[in-house]
DRENGU-755563 format. One record per residue: residue in three letters; x, y, z negated of N, C-alpha, C in turn. Coordinates in steps of 0.2 Angstrom, whole numbers, plus 5000, padded with zeros to 4 digits. Layout:
AlaXYZXYZXYZ
...
//
This chain:
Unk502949435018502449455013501749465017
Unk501349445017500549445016500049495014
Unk500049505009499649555003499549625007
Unk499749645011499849715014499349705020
Unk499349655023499049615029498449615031
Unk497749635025497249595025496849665027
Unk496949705028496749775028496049785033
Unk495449805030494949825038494949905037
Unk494549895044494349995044494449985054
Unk494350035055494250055064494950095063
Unk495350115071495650125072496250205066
Unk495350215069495650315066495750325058
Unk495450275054495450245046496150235046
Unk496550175049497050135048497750175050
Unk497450205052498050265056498150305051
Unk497850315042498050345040498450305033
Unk498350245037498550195031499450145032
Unk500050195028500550135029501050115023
Unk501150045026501250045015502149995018
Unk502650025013503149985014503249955010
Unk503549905011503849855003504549855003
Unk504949824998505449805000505549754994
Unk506049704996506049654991506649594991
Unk507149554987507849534989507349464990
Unk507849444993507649364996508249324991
Unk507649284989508049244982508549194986
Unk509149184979509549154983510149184988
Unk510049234990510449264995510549334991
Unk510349384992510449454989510349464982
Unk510149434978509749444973510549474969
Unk510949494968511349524966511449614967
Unk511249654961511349704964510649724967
Unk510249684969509449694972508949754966
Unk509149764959508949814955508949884959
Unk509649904958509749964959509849974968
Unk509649914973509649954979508949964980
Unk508349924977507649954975507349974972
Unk507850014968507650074964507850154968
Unk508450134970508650164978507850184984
Unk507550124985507150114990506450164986
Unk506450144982505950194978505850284978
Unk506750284974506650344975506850384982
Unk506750354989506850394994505850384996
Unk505650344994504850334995504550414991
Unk504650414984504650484980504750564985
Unk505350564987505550614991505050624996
Unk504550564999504150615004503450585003
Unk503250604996502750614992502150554995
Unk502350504995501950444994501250474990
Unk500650434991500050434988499950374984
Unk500350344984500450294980501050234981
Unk501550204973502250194975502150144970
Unk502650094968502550044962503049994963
Unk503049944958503349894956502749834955
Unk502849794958502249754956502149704949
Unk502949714946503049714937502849744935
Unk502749804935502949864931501949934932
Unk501849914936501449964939501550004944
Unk500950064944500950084951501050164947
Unk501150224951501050304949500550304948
Unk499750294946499350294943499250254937
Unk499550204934499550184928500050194924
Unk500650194926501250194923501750264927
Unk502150284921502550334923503150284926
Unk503250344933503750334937504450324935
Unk504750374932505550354926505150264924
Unk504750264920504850194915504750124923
Unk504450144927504450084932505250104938
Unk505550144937506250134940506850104935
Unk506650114929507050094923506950044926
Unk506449974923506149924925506249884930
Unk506349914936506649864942507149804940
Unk506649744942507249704941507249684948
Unk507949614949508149594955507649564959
Unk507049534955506449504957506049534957
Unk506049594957505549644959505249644966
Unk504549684968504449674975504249774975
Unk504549824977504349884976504049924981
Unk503449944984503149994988503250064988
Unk502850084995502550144993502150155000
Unk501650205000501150215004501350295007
Unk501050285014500950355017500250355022
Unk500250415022499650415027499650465034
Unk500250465035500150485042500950465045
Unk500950435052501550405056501950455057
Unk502050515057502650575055503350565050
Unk502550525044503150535038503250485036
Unk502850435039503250335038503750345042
Unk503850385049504550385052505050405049
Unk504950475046505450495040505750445036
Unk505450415034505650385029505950295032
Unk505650285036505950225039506750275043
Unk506850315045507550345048507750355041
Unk507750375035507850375029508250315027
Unk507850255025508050175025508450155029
Unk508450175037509050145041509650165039
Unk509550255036509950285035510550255031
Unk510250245024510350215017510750145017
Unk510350095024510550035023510649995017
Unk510149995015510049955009510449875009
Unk510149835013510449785017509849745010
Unk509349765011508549735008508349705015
Unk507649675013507149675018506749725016
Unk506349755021505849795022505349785026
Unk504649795025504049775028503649835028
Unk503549845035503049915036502449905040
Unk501849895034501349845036500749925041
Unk500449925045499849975049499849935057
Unk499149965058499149945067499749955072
Unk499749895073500449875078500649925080
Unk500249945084500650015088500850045087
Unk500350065081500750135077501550125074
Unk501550065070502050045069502750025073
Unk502350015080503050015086503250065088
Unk502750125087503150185087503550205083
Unk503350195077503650205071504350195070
Unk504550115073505050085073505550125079
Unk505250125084505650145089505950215090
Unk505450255084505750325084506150335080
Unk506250275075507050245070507350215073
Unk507550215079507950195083508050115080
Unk507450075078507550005076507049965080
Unk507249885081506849845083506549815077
Unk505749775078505549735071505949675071
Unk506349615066506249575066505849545065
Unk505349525064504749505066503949525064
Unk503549485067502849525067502349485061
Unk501849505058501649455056500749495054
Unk500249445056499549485058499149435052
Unk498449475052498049445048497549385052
Unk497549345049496949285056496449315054
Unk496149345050495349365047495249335040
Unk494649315039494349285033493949235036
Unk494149175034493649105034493349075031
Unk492749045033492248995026491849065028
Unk491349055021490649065022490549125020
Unk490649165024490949255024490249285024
Unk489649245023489049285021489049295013
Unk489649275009489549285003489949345000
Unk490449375005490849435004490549485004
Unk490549534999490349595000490349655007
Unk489949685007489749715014490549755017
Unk490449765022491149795029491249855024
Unk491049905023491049935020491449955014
Unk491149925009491549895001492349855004
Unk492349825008492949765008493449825013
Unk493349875015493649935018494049935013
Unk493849955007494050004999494449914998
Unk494049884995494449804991494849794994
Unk495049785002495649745003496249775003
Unk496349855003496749885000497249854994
Unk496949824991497249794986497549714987
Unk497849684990497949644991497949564988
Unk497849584982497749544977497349544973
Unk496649554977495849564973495849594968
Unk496249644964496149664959495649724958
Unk495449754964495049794966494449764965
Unk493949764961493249704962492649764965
Unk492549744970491849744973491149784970
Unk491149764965490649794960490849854957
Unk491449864955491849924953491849984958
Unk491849964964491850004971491050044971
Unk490449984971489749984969489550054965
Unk489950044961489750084952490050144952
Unk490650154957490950214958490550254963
Unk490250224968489950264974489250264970
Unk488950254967488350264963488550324960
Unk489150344954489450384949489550454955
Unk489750434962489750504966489250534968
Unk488650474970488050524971487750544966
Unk487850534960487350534955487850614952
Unk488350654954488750704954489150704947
Unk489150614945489650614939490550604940
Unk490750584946491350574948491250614953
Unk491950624955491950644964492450584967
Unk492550594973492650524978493450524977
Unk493950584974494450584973494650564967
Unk494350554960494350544954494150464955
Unk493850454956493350384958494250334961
Unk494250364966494850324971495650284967
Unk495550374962496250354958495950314953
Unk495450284950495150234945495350164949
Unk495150174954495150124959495950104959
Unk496450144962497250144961497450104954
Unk497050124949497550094943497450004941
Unk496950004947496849904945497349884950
Unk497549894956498249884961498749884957
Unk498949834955499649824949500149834955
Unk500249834962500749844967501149904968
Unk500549944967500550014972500450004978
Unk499849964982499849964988499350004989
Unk498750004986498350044986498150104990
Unk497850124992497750194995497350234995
Unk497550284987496750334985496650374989
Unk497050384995497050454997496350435004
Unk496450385005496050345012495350305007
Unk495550285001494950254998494450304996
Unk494750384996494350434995493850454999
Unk494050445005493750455012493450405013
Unk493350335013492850285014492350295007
Unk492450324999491850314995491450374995
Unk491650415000491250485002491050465007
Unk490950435009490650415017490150365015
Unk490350315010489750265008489150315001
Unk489450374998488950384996488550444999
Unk488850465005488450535009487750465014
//
């Protein structure tokens, strides 16, 4: 999966950003693939994700959590975000624990996620990086905004809505925490991350 991959920010930003998926490979597991991703869910839950989801169904900002584990189906793809390598470790020694016998993807800065892996006493099978953005990237929105948008891996975050909310902070009508989770509820994934999106739209409005 891709969608996790695109992410900018400098090192100390990213380092608070880690998103897992998990998802059956059609064809092969898709039996039974409901309930061991609902499984994967609810051990995500347990160590308070800032944001979790089905990418049918919704994320914990727009949709309650019972009605999107009901919902898992075998072709589901289900997340969940953390924001410090302590408790993505947890929770990956959790998963090995479980043995779902899913694929898992734990997408942040190489490193941090080879530590990650190693202190779960797991190797990756494999790696997978972003090439950048190509074509005529003087028409993309500023380094800044695309910090908050590509969070969303599926452009559902728009640019303009990033624009409107860091206006609505200076102007003392939202605050950067309120604004962030607005921003949470267009990511139909849960990949999102209000808790890191709060801290870049307080920096673009100070």
């Amino acid at each position: 999966m891709t969608h996790t991959l695109h992410r900018q920010g400098n090192k100390e930003s990213l380092d608070k950003d880690y998103i897992f998926l998990c998802m059956a490979a059609k064809g092969f597991n898709e039996d039974g693939a409901d309930e061991k991703m609902r499984e994967f869910l609810r051990i995500m839950m347990r160590h308070n994700p800032v944001n979790a989801g089905d990418m049918r169904s919704g994320n914990m900002f727009n949709s309650d959590m019972d009605d999107i584990l009901t919902n898992v189906s075998s072709t589901s793809i289900v997340h969940g975000v953390f924001i410090d390598s302590d408790t993505a470790t947890k929770v990956l020694q959790e998963l090995k624990d479980a043995d779902l016998g899913m694929s898992v993807v734990v997408s942040g800065p190489f490193d941090s996620v080879d530590c990650i892996c190693e202190a779960a006493g797991l190797k990756p099978h494999s790696l997978d990086f972003s090439a950048g953005v190509w074509g005529n990237t003087k028409k993309l929105p500023s380094r800044d905004i695309q910090e908050v948008t590509t969070m969303c891996g599926h452009g559902m975050v728009a640019s303009n809505l990033v624009k409107s909310l860091v206006d609505d902070i200076k102007a003392g009508q939202t605050t950067a925490d309120e604004a962030s989770k607005e921003l949470a509820k267009q990511c139909a994934c849960g990949i999102f991350n209000p808790a890191r999106a709060a801290e870049l739209l307080q920096g673009m409005a100070e």
